[in-house]
N, C-alpha and C positions, 0 to 999 in steps of 0.2 A: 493558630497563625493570625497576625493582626491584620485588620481592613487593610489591601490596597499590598500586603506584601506577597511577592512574585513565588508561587511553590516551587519547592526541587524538585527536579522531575528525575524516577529509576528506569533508566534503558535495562530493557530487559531480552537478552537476546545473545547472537554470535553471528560470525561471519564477517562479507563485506561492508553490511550496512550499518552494521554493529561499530565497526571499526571509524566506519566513515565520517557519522554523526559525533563520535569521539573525537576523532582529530579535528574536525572545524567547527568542536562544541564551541569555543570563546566565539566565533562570529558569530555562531546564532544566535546564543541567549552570555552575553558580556556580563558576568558576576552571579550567575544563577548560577546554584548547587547544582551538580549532577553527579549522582549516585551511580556507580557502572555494575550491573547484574549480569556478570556474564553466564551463559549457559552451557554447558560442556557440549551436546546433542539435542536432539530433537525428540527422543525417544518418550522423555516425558514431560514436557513441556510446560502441561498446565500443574500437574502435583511441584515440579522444582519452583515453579515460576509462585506461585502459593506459598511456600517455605520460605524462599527467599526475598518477601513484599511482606513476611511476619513481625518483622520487628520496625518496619514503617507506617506511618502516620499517614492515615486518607485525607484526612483534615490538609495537612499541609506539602502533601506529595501526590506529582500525577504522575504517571507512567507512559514508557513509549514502548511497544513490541515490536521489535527492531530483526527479525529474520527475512532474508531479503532472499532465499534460494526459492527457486520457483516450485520446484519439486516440493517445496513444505509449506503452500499456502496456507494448509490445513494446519500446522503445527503452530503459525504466526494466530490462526483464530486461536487456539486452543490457549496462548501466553494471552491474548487480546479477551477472553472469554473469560478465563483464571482471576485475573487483575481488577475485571469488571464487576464480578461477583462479590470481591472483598471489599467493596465499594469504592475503590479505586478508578479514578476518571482520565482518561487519554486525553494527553496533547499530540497536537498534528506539528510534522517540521520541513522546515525547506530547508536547502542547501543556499548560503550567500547570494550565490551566482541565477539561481534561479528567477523566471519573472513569472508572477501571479497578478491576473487582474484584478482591481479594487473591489468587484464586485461577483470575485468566482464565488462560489460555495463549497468548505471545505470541509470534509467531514473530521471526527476524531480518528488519533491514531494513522494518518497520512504522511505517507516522507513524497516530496517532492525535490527530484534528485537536481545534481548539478546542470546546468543551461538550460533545465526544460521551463519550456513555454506552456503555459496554462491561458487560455485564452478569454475576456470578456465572454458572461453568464455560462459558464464550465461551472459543474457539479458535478463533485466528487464522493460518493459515498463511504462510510466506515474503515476503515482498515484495509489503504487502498493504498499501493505502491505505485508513485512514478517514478520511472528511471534515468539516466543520466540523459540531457538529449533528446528527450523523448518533448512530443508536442502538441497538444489537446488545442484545436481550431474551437471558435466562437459557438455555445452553445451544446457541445458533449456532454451528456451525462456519462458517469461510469456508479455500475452498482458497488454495493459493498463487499469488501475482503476478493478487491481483486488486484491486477498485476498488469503493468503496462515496461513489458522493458525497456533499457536503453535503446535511444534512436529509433524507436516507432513513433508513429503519429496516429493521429483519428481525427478523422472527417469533421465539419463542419455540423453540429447538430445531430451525428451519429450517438446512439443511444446502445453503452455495452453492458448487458446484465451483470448481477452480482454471481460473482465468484468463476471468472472471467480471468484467463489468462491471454495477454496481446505478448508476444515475442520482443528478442530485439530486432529493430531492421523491419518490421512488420508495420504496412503504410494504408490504413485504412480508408476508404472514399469519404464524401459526406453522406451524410443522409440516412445510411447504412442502419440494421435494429440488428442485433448480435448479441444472442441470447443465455442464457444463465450458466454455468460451466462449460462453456465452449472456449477449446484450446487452441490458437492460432499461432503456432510456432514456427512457421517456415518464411524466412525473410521474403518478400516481396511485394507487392499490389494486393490489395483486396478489393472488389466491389463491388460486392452481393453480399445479402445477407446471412443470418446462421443462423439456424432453429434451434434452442437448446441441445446444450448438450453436445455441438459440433466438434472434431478433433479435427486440428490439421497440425501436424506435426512430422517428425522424420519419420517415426512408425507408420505414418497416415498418411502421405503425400496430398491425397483426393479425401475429401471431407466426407469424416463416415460420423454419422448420428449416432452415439450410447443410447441405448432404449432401456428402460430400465424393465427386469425379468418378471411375468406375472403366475 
């Protein structure tokens, strides 16, 4: 690829957000190549996703891991893990409509959906989904390979570990530390913290801690 020319990038993926980035591919990247990998399932994600990046060029192709279903955050690392190994590098994307401050930090491999707000000094870690709607105040970090639905928010300088699921509808305080695999699925307020590992979800109503067995 010659200095200065822009690489094609292969969605690699299915579903919503598969589709999504498809249909308003010309606003985001106006004359950029884009390869469509679609994936039948989830089932094997990193061997198809590995196959089907075989006959592409790292030099001049980056990739996006584009599964947007909450239930398979694991399966979105495993195409983001796959693609990484063959020396293939992630681009992050936003939707048109979205607003990102000048000075957020964005990690690779990031969709930032349609209307959400990303706010001045927001840090977003690796293979991190925002959703449509959704609204990160001044100073949030969120870890890597995590999930912020549509129409949730987070706090002002509130800090959510990696691999972290926020719901739709799910409205975080500021200030708040909300830690490493903790699932917050139940639309409403939050504003207390969560010790690794917290579930709140329909199964869960009342936040129960996973302990892991010794």
């Amino acid at each position: 690829m010659s200095a200065g020319a822009i690489p094609a990038l292969a969605l690699v993926g299915f579903g919503k957000l598969f589709d999504a980035i498809e249909a308003c591919w010309p606003l985001i990247a106006e004359g950029r190549t884009l390869h469509r990998l679609r994936l039948t399932s989830a089932d094997n994600a990193a061997a198809d996703t590995t196959a089907l990046l075989a006959d592409f060029d790292s030099a001049s192709t980056v990739f996006f891991a584009a599964l947007d279903t909450q239930a398979i955050n694991h399966a979105r690392l495993h195409v983001y893990a796959a693609a990484r190994l063959r020396g293939f590098r992630a681009s992050s994307l936003r939707h048109p409509s979205a607003f990102v401050a000048a000075d957020a930090r964005i990690g690779e491999n990031c969709w930032i959906g349609a209307g959400a707000l990303v706010a001045h000094g927001v840090r977003l870690g690796h293979d991190t989904i925002v959703g449509d709607g959704a609204r990160l105040d001044a100073g949030v970090q969120l870890g890597a390979h995590g999930w912020i639905g549509a129409g949730a928010s987070v706090g002002a300088h509130t800090q959510v570990g990696a691999h972290a699921l926020i719901g739709r509808d799910v409205r975080l305080a500021g200030g708040l530390s909300i830690g490493r695999h903790c699932v917050v699925d139940v639309p409403g307020a939050y504003a207390e913290s969560l010790a690794d590992g917290t579930f709140i979800d329909p199964l869960f109503p009342l936040p129960v801690q996973i302990y892991e067995g010794r």
